[in-house]
OpenMM code with the backbone's topology and positions (N, CA, C; nanometers):
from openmm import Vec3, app, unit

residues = "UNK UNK UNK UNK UNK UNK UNK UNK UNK UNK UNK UNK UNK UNK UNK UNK UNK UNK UNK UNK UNK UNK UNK UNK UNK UNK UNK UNK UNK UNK UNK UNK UNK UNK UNK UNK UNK UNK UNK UNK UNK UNK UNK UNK UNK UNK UNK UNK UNK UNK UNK UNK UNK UNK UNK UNK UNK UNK UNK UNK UNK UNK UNK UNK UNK UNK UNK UNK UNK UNK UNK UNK UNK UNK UNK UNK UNK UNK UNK UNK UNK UNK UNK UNK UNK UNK UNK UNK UNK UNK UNK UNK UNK UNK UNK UNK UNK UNK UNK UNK UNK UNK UNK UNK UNK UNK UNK UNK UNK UNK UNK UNK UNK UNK".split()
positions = [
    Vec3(-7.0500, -7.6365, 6.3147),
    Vec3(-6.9933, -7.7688, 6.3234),
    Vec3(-6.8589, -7.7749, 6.2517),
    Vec3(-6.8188, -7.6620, 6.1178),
    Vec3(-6.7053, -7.7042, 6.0712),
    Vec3(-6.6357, -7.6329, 6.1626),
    Vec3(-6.6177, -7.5174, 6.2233),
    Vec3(-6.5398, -7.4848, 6.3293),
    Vec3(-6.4772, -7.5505, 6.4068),
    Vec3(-6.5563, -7.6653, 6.4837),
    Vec3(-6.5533, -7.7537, 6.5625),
    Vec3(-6.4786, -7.8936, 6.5369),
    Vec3(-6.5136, -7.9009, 6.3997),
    Vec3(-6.4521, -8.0315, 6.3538),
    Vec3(-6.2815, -7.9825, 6.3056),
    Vec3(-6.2749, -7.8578, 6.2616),
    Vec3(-6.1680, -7.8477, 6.2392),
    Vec3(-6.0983, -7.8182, 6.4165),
    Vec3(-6.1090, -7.7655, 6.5071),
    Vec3(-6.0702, -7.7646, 6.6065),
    Vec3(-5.9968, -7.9059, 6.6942),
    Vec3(-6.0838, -7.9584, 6.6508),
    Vec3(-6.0595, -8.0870, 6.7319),
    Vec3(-6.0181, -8.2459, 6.6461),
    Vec3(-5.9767, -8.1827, 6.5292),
    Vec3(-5.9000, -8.2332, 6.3559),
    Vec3(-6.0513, -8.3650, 6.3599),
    Vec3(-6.1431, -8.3692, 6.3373),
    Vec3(-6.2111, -8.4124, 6.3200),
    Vec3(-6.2656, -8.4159, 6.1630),
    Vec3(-6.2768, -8.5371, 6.0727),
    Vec3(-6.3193, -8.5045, 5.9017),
    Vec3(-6.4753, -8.4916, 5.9539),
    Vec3(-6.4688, -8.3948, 5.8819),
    Vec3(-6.6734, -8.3881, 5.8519),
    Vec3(-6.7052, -8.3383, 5.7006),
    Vec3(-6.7914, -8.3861, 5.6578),
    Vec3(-6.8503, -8.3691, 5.5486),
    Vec3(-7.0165, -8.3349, 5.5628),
    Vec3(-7.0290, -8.2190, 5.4756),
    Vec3(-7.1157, -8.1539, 5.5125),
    Vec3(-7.2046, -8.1562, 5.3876),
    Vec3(-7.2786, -8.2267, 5.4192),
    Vec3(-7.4287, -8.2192, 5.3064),
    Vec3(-7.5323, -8.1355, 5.3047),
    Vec3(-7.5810, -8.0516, 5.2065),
    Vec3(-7.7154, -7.9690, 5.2494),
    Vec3(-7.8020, -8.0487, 5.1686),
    Vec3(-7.9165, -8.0547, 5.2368),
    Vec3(-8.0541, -8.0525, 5.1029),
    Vec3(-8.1567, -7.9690, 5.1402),
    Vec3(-8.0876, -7.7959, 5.1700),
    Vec3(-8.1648, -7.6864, 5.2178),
    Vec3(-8.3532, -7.7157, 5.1967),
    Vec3(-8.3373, -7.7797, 5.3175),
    Vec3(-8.4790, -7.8174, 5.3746),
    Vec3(-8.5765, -7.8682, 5.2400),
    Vec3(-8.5201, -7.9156, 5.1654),
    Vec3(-8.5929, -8.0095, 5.0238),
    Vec3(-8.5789, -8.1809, 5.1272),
    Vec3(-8.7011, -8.1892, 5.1582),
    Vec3(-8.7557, -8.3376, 5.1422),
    Vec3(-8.7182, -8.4576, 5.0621),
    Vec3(-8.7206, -8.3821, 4.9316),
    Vec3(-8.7496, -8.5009, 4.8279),
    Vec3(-8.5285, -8.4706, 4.7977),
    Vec3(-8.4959, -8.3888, 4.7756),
    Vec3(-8.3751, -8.4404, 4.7693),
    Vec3(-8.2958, -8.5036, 4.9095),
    Vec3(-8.3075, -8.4712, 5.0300),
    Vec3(-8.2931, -8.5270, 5.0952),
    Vec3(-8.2675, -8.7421, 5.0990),
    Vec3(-8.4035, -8.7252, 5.0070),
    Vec3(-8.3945, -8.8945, 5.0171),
    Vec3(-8.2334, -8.9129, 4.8886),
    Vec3(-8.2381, -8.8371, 4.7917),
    Vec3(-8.1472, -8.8752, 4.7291),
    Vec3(-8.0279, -8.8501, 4.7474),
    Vec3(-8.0286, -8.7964, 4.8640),
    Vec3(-7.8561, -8.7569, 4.9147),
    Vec3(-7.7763, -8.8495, 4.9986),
    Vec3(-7.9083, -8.9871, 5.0513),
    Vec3(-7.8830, -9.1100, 5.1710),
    Vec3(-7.7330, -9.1497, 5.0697),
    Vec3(-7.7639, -9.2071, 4.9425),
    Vec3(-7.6698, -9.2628, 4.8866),
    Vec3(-7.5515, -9.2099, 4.8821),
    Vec3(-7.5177, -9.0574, 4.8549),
    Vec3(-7.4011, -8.9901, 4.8962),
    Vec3(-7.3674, -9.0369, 5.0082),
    Vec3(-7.3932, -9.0092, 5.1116),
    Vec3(-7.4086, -9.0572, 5.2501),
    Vec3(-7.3083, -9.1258, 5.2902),
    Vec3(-7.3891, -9.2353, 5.2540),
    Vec3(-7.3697, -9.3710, 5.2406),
    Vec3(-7.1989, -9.3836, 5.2042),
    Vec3(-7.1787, -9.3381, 5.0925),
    Vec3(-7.0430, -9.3437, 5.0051),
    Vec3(-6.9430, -9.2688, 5.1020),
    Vec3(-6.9835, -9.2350, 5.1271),
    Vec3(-6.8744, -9.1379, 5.2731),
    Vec3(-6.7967, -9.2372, 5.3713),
    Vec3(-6.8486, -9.2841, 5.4249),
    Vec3(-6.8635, -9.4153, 5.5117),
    Vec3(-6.8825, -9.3375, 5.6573),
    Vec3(-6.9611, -9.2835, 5.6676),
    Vec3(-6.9438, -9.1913, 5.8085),
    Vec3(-6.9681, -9.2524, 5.9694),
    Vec3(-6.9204, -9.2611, 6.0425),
    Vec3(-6.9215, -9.2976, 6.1381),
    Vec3(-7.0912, -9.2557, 6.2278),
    Vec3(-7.0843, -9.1311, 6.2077),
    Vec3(-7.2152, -9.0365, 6.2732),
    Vec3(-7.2643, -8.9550, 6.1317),
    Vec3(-7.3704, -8.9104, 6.1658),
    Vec3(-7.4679, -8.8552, 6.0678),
    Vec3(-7.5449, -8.8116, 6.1669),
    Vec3(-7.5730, -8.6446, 6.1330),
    Vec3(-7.6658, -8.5825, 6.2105),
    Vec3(-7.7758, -8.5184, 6.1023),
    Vec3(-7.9192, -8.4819, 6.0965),
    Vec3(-7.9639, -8.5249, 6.0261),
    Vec3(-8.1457, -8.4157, 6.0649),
    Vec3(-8.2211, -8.3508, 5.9928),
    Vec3(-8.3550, -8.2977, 6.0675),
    Vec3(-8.4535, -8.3649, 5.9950),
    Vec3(-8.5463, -8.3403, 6.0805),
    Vec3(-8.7053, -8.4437, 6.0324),
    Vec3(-8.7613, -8.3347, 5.9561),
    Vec3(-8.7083, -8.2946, 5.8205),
    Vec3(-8.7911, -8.2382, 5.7182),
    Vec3(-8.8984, -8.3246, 5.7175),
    Vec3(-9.0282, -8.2490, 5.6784),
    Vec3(-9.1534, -8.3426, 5.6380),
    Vec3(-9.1205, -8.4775, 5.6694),
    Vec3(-9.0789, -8.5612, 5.8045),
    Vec3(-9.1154, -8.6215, 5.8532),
    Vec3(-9.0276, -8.7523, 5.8056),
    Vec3(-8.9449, -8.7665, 5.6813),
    Vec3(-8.8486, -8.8134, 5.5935),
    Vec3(-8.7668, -8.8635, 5.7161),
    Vec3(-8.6751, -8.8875, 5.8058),
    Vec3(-8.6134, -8.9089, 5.8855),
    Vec3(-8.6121, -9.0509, 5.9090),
    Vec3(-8.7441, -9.0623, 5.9559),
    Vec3(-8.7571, -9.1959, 5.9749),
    Vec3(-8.6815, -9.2858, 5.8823),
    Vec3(-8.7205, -9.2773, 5.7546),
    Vec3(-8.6674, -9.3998, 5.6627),
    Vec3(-8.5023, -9.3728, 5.6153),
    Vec3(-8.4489, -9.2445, 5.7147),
    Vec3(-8.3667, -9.2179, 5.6815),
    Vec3(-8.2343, -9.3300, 5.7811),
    Vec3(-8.3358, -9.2821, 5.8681),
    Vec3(-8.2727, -9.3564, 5.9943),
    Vec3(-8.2461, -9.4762, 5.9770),
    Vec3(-8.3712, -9.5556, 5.9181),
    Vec3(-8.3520, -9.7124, 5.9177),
    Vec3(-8.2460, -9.7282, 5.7765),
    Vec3(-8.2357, -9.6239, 5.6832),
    Vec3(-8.1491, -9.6958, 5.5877),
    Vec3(-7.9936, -9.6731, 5.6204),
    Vec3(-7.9327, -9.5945, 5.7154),
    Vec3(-7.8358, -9.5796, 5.7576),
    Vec3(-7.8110, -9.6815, 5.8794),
    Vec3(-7.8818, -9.7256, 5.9651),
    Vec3(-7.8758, -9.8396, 6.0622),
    Vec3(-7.8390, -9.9159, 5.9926),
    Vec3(-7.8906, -9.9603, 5.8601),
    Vec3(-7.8546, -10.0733, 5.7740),
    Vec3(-7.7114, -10.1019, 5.7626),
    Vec3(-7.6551, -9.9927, 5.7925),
    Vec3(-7.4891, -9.9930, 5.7580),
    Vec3(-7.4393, -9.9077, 5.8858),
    Vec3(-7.5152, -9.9580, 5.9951),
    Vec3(-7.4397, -9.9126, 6.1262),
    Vec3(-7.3725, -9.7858, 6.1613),
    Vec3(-7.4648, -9.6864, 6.0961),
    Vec3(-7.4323, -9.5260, 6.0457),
    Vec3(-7.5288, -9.4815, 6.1996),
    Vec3(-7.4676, -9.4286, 6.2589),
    Vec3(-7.5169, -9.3347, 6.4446),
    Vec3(-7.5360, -9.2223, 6.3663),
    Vec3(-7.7039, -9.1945, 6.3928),
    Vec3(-7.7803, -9.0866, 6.3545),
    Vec3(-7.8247, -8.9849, 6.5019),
    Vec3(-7.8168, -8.8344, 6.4538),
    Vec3(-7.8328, -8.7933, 6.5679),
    Vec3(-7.8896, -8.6634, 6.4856),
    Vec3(-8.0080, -8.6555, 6.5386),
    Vec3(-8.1150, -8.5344, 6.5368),
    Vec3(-8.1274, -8.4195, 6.5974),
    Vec3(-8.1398, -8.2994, 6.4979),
    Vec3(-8.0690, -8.1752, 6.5160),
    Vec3(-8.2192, -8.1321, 6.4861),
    Vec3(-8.2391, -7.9806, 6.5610),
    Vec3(-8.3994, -7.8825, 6.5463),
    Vec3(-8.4877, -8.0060, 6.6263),
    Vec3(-8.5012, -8.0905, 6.5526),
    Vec3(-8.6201, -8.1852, 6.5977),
    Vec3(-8.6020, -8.3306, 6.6117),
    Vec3(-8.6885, -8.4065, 6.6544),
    Vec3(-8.6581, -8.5161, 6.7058),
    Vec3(-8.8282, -8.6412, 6.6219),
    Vec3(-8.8042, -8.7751, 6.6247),
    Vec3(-8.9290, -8.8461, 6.5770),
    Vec3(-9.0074, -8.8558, 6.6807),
    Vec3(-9.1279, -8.8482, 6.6711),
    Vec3(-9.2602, -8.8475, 6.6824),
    Vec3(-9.2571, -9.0073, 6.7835),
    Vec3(-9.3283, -9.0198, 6.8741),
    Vec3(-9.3657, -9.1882, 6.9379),
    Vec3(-9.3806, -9.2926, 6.8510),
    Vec3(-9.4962, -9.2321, 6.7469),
    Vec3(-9.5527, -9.3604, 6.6626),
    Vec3(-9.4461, -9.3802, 6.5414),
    Vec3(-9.3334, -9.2945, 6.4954),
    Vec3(-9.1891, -9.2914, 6.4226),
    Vec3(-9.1291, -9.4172, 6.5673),
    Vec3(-9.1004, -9.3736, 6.6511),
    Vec3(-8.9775, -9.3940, 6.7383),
    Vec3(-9.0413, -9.5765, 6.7494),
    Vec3(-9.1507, -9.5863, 6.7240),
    Vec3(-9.2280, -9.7482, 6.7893),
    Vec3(-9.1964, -9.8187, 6.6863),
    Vec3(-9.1699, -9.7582, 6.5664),
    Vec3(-9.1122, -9.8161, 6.4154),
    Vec3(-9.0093, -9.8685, 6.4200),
    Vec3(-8.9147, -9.8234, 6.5001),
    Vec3(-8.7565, -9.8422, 6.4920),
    Vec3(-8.7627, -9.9625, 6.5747),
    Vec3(-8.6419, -10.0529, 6.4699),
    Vec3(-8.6333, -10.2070, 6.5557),
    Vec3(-8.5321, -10.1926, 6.6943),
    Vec3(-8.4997, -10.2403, 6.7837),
    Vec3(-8.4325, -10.2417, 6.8661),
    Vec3(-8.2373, -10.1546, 6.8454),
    Vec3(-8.1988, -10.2287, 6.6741),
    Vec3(-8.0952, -10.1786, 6.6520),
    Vec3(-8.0858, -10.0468, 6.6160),
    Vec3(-8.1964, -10.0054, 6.5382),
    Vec3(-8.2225, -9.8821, 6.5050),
    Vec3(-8.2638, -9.7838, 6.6248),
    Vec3(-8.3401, -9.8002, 6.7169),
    Vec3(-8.3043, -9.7004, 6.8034),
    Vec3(-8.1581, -9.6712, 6.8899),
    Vec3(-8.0756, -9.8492, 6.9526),
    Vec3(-7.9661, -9.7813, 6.9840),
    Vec3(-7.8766, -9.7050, 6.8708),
    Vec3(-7.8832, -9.7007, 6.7611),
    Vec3(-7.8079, -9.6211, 6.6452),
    Vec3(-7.8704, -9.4536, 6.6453),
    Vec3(-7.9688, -9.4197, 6.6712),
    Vec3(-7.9984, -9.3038, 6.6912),
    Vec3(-8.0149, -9.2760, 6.8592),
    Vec3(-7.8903, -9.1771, 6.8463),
    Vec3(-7.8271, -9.1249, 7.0186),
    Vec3(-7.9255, -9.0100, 7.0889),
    Vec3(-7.9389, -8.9474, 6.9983),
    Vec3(-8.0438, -8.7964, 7.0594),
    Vec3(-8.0339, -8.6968, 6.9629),
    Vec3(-8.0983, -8.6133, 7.0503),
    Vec3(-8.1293, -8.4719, 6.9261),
    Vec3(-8.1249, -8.4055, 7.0373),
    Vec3(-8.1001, -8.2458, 6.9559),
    Vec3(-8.0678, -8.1195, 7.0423),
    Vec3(-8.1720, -8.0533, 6.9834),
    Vec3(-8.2831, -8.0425, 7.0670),
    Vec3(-8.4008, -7.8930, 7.0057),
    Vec3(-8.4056, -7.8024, 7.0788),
    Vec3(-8.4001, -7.7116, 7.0229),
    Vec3(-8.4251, -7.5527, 7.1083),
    Vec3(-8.5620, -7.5319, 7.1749),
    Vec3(-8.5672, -7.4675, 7.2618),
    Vec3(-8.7056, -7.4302, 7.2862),
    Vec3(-8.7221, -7.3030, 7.2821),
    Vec3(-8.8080, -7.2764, 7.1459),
    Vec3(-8.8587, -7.1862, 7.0767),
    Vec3(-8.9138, -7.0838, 7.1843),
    Vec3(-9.0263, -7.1395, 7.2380),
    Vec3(-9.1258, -7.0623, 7.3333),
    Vec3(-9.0049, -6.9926, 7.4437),
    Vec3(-8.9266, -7.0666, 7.4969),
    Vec3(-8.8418, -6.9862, 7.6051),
    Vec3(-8.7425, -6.8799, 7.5409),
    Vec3(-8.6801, -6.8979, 7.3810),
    Vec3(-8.6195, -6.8115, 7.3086),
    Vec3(-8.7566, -6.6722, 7.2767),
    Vec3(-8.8350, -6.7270, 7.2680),
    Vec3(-8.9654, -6.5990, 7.1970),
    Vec3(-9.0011, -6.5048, 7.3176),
    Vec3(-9.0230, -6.5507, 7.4665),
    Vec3(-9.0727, -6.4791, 7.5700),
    Vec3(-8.9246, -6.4072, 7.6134),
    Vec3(-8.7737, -6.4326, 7.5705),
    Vec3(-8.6650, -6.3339, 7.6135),
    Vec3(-8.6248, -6.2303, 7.5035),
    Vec3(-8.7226, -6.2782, 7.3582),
    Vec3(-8.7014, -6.1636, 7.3010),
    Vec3(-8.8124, -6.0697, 7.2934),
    Vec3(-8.9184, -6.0962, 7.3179),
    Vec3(-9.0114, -6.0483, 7.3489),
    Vec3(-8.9838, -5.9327, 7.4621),
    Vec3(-8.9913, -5.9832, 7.5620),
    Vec3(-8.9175, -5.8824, 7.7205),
    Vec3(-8.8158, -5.8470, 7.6915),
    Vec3(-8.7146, -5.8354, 7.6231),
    Vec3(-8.6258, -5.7709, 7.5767),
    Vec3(-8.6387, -5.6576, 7.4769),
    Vec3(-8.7221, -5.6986, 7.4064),
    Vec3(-8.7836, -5.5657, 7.3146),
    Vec3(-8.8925, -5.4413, 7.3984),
    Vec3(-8.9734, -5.5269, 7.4740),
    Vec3(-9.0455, -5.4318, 7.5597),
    Vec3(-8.9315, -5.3502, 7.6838),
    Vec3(-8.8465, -5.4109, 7.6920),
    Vec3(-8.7752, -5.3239, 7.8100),
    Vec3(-8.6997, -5.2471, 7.7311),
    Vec3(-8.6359, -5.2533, 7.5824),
    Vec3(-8.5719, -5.1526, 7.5062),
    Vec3(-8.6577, -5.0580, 7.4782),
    Vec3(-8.7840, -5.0751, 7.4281),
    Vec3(-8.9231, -4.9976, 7.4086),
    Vec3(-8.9218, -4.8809, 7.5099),
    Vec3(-8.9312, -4.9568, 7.6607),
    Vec3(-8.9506, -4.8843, 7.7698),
    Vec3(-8.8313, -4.8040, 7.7973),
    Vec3(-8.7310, -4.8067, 7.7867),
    Vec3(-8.5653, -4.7353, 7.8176),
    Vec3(-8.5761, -4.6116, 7.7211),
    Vec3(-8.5635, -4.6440, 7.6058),
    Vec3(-8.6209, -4.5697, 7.4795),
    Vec3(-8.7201, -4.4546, 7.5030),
    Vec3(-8.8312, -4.4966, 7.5580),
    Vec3(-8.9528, -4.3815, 7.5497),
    Vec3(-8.9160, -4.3542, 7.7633),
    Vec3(-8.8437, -4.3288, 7.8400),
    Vec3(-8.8306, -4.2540, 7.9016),
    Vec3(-8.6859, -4.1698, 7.8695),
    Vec3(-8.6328, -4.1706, 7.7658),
    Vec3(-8.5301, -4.0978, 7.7313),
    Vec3(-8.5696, -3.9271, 7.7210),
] * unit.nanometer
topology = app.Topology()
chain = topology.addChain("A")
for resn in residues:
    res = topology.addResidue(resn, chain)
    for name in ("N", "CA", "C"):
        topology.addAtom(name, app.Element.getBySymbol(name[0]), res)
C-alpha cells in the first residue's frame, strides 16, 4: 500500500497492531487524530466491529482487508455504519492451497523422472 500511495501522491499513514487485539482497540484514538478519510482495517478476534462503529462516529470509510464481519456483526451495524464500510478483499485460501499443492506434486514428478 505504501508503494501505491506514494505512486499516486496519496498521504497514508500506516498503523500496525501486529495482530494484538487488545492494542488494536487502543490505536482507534490514534486513528482518530489522523483525520483519515478511509481506514482499512482486519477482524482480529472479532474487534472490528466496535471498531467500525467508533470510526462511523466521525464519518471515517472502513474497508476490510484478509477478512470481512460475520451476518450477526453486519445486522449490528446501523444503516450509516454499513454505508461507511465499502468492502473487503479476502483471498481464497483453499484455491491458493490446491495450486500450491499441484505445483509441488508436478515439481516432485519432473524431479524424480530426471
Amino acid at each position: 500500500m505504501d508503494a501505491v500511495a506514494d505512486d499516486l501522491d496519496i498521504e497514508l499513514v500506516t498503523v500496525y497492531a501486529y495482530r494484538n487485539h487488545i492494542l488494536m482497540k487502543s490505536l482507534v484514538d490514534e486513528i482518530v487524530e489522523h483525520q483519515p478519510k478511509y481506514f482499512v482495517l482486519v477482524n482480529e478476534k472479532g474487534i472490528a466491529l466496535n471498531i467500525i462503529k467508533q470510526l462511523a462516529s466521525r464519518d471515517i470509510v472502513s474497508f476490510m482487508l484478509l477478512n470481512n464481519l460475520n451476518d450477526k456483526d453486519l445486522s449490528l451495524l446501523s444503516a450509516k455504519e454499513k454505508y461507511l464500510l465499502k468492502g473487503s478483499v479476502i483471498p481464497n485460501n483453499y484455491n491458493a492451497g490446491k495450486k500450491l499443492v499441484n505445483s509441488l506434486i508436478n515439481l516432485y514428478s519432473l524431479q524424480n523422472k530426471l
